[in-house]
N, C-alpha and C positions, 0 to 999 in steps of 0.2 A: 667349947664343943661338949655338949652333954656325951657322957658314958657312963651307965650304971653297972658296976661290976655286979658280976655274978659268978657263981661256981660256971656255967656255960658259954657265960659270953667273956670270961676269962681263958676258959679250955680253946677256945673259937681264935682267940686275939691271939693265943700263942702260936699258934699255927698259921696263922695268918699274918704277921710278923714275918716268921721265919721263912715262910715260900714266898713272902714278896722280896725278902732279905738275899736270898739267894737265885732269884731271878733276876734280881738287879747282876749280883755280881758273875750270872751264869752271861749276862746278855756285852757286859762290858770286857769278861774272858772270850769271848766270839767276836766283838771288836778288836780286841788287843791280837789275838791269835788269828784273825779272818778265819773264823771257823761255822759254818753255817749252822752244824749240828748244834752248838753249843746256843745258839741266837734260838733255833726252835724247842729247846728243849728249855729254854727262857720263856718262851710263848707259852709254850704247854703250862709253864708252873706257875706265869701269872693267869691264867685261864681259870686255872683250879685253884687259885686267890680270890679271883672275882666269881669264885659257884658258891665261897661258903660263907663271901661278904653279908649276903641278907643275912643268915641264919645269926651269924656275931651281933650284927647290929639289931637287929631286931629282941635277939636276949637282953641287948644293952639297954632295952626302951625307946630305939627310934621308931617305933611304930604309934607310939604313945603322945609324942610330941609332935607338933604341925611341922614348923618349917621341914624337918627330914622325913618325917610320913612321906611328903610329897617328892622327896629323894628317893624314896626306896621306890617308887609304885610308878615312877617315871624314868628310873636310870635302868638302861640293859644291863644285866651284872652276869647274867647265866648263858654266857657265850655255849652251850652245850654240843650246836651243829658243827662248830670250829675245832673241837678237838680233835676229832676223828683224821681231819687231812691235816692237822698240824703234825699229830704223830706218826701219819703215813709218811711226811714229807721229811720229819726227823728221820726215820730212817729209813727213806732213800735215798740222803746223804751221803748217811756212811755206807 
């Protein structure tokens, strides 16, 4: 897999790591506990994984290269209408 580090797409990937790190483990704590808030509040933080996906990858040089040019400019990654009721719905949970 091509990745070009960069001071950017270095800043980009740690953050983006970390909220997909703890979506996983927020989503698998709402299976374990059946807790719905904890599943949407999973959703909300892979949501805002996949808003700041381009921005990382595209410092990395996918924009540069074919086969993933056609990945970025074909994959929906900026889910931005879904937040809104994701977060309404986290807390009308609780």
């Amino acid at each position: 897999m091509y990745f070009q580090f960069g001071l950017r797409s270095s800043l980009l990937l740690i953050f983006f790591v970390h909220g997909l790190v703890y979506a996983i483990l927020l989503w698998r704590k709402g299976v374990l506990n059946e807790t719905v808030s904890d599943k949407w509040l999973s959703a909300f933080l892979f949501l805002c994984v996949l808003y700041i996906s381009p921005w990382m990858l595209g410092f990395a040089g996918w924009y540069d290269t074919q086969p993933y040019c056609d990945i970025l400019f074909y994959m929906p990654m900026q889910h931005l209408f879904l937040m809104g009721p994701v977060i309404f719905f986290m807390y009308r949970v609780y």
